[in-house]
LOZALUM-364807 format. One line per field, with one value per residue: residue number from 1; residue in one letter; z negated, x negated, y of N, C-alpha, C in turn. Coordinates in steps of 0.1 Angstrom, whole numbers, plus 5000, padded with zeros to 4 digits. Example, Ala and Ser with C-alpha at 12.3 -4.5 7.8 and 13.67 -1.06 7.14 Angstrom:
<nodes>
num: (1  2)
residu: (A  S)
n_pz: (4922  4929)
n_px: (4868  4872)
n_py: (4943  4978)
ca_pz: (4922  4929)
ca_px: (4877  4863)
ca_py: (4955  4989)
c_pz: (4922  4921)
c_px: (4868  4871)
c_py: (4967  5000)
</nodes>
This chain:
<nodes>
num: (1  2  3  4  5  6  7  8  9  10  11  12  13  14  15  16  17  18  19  20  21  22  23  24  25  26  27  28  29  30  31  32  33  34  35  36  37  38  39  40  41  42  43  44  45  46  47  48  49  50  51  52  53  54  55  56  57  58  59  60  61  62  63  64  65  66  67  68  69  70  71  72  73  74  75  76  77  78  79  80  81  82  83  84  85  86  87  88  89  90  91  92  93  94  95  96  97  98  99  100  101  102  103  104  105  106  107  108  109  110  111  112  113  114  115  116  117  118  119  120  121  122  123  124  125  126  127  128  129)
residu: (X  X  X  X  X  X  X  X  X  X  X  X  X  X  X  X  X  X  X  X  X  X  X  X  X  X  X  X  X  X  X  X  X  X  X  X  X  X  X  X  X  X  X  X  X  X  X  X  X  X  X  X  X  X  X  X  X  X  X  X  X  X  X  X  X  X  X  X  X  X  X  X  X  X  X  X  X  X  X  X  X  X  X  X  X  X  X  X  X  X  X  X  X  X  X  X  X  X  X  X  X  X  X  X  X  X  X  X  X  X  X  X  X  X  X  X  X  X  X  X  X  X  X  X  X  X  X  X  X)
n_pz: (0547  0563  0593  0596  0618  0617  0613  0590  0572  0564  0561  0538  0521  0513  0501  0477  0469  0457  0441  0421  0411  0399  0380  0365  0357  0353  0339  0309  0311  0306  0278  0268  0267  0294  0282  0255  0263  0278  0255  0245  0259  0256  0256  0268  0301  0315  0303  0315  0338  0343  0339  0361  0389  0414  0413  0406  0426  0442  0435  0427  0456  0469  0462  0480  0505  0515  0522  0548  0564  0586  0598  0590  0596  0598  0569  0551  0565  0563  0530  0525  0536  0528  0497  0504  0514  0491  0471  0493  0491  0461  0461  0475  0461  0440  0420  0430  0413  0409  0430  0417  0396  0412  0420  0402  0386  0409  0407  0384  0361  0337  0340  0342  0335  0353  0372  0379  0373  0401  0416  0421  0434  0448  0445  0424  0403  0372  0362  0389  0414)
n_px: (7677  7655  7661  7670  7663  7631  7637  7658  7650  7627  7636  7656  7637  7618  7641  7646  7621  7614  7640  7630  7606  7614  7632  7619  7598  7610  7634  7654  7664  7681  7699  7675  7650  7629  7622  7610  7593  7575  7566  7554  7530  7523  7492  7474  7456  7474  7496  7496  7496  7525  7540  7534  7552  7543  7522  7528  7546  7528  7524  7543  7553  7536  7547  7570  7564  7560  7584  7587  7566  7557  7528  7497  7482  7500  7501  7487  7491  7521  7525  7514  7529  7557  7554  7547  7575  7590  7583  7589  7615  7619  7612  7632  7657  7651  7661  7660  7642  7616  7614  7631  7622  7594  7608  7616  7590  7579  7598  7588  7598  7593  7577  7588  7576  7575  7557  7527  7493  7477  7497  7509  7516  7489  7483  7502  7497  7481  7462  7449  7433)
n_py: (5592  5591  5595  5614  5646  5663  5695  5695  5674  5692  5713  5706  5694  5717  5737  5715  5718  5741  5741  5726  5737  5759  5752  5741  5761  5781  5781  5765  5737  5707  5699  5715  5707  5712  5744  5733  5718  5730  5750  5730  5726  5751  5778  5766  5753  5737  5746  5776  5767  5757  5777  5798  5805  5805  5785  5761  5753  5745  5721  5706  5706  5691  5660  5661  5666  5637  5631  5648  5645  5624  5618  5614  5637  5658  5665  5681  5707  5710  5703  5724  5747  5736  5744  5776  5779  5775  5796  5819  5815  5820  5844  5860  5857  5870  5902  5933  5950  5958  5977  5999  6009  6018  6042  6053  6057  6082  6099  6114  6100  6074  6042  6015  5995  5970  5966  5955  5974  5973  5968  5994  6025  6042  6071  6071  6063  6065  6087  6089  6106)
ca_pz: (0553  0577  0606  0601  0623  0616  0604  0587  0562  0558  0548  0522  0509  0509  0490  0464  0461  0448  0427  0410  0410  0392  0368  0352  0354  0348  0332  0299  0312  0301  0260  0265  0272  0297  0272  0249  0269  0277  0244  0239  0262  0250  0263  0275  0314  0320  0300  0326  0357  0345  0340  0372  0398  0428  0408  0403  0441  0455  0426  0433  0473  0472  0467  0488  0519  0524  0526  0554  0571  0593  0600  0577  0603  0596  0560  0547  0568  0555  0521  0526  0538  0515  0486  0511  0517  0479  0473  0498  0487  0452  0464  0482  0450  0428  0419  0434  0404  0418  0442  0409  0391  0423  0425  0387  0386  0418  0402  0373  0349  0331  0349  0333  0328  0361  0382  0379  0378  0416  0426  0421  0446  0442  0441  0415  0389  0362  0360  0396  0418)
ca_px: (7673  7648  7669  7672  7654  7619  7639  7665  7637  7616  7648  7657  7626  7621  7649  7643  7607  7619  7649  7624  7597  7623  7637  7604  7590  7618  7647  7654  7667  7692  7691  7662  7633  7617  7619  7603  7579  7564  7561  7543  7520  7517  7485  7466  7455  7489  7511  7496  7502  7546  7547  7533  7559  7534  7513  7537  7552  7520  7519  7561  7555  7531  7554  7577  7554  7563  7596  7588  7557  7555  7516  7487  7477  7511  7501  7485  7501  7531  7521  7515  7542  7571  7553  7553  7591  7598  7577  7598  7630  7624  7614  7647  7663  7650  7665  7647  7635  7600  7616  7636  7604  7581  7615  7613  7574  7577  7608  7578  7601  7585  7575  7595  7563  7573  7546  7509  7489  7473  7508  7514  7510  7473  7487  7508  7486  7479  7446  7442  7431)
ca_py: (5605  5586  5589  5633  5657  5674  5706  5692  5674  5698  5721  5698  5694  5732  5737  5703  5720  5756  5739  5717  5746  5774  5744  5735  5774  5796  5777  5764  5725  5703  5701  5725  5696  5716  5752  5727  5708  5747  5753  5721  5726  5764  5786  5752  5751  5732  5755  5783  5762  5752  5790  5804  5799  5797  5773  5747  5749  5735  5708  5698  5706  5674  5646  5662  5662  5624  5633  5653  5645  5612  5615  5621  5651  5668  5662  5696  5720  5706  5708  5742  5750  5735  5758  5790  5782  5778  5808  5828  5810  5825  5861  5866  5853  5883  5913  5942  5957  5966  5990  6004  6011  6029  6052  6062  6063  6087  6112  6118  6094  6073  6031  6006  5982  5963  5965  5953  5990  5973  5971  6009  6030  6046  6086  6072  6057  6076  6092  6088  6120)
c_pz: (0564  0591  0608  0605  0616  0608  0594  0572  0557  0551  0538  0518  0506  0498  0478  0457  0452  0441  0420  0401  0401  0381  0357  0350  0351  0340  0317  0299  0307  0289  0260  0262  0282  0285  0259  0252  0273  0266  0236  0245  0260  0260  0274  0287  0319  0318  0312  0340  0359  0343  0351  0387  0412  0427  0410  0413  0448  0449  0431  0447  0476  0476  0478  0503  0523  0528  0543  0570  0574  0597  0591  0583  0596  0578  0553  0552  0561  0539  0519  0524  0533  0503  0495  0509  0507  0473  0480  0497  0470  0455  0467  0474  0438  0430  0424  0424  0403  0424  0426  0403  0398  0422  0411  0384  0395  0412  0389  0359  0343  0337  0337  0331  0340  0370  0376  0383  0392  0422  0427  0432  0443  0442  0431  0401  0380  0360  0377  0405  0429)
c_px: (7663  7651  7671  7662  7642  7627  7645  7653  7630  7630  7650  7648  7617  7626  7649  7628  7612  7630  7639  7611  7603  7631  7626  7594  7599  7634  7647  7655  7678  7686  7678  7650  7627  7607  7602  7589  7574  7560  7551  7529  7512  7502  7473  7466  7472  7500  7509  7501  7518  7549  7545  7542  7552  7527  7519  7544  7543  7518  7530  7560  7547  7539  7563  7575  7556  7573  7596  7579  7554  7541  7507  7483  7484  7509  7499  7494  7515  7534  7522  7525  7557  7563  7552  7567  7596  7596  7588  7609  7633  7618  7630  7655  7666  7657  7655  7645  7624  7603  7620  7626  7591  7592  7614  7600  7574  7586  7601  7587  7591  7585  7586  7588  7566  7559  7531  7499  7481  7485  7514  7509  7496  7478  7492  7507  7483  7458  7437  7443  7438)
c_py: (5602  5589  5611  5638  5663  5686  5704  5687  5684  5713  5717  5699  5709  5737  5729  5716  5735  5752  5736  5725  5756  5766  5749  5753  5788  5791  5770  5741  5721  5699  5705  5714  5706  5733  5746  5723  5724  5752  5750  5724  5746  5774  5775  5755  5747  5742  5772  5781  5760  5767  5802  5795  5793  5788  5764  5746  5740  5725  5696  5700  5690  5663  5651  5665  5650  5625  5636  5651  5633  5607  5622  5634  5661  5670  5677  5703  5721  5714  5719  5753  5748  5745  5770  5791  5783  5793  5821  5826  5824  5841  5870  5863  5867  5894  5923  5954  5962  5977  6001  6014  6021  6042  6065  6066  6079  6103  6115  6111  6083  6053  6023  5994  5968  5960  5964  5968  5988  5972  5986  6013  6038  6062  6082  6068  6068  6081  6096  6103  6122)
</nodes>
């Protein structure tokens, strides 16, 4: 892969970094080793970091910065930017269940426990004036 374009790289390793990011933080694995290995490492520092998706992009975007990046300059930004891309890879992935949730809060039904009460809208909080 030496010989592919600047975009072309950093697509692949875009895509590698959000497969390998949504393996190890939202899937189960093959014969359930990663399930497991979350289990193991349970409430611990680590078991927080394999279960936050954005956490573990910038950890898996690392290696995948040599892939992409030919000078140590290009090195961060890089970095950066393969977890942004996996990041926005798995947004456009989701179900829009968030929207679901502001529509039912708003018709006085009742929230379905999606939303963080700072992602509500602030008229729609409960208690608020």
């Amino acid at each position: 892969m030496s010989d592919a374009s600047l975009p072309t790289r950093f697509a692949l390793a875009a895509v590698a970094t959000w497969r390998v990011t949504h393996l190890l933080a939202s899937e189960d694995g093959p014969g359930d080793a990663v399930v497991r290995l979350r289990a193991q490492l349970g409430t611990r520092r680590a078991g927080g970091l394999i279960d936050c998706f954005q956490c573990l992009s910038i950890w898996v975007a690392a290696p995948m910065t040599l892939v992409v990046s030919r000078e140590s300059a290009d090195a961060l930004p890089t970095w950066l930017a393969l977890s942004g891309a996996a990041c926005l890879l798995e947004r456009l992935g989701r179900e829009p269940v968030v929207l679901e949730a502001v529509k039912a809060e708003k018709q006085g039904g009742e929230p379905h426990g999606l939303l963080w009460p700072e992602a509500s809208p602030v008229g729609a909080r409960r208690g608020a004036g």
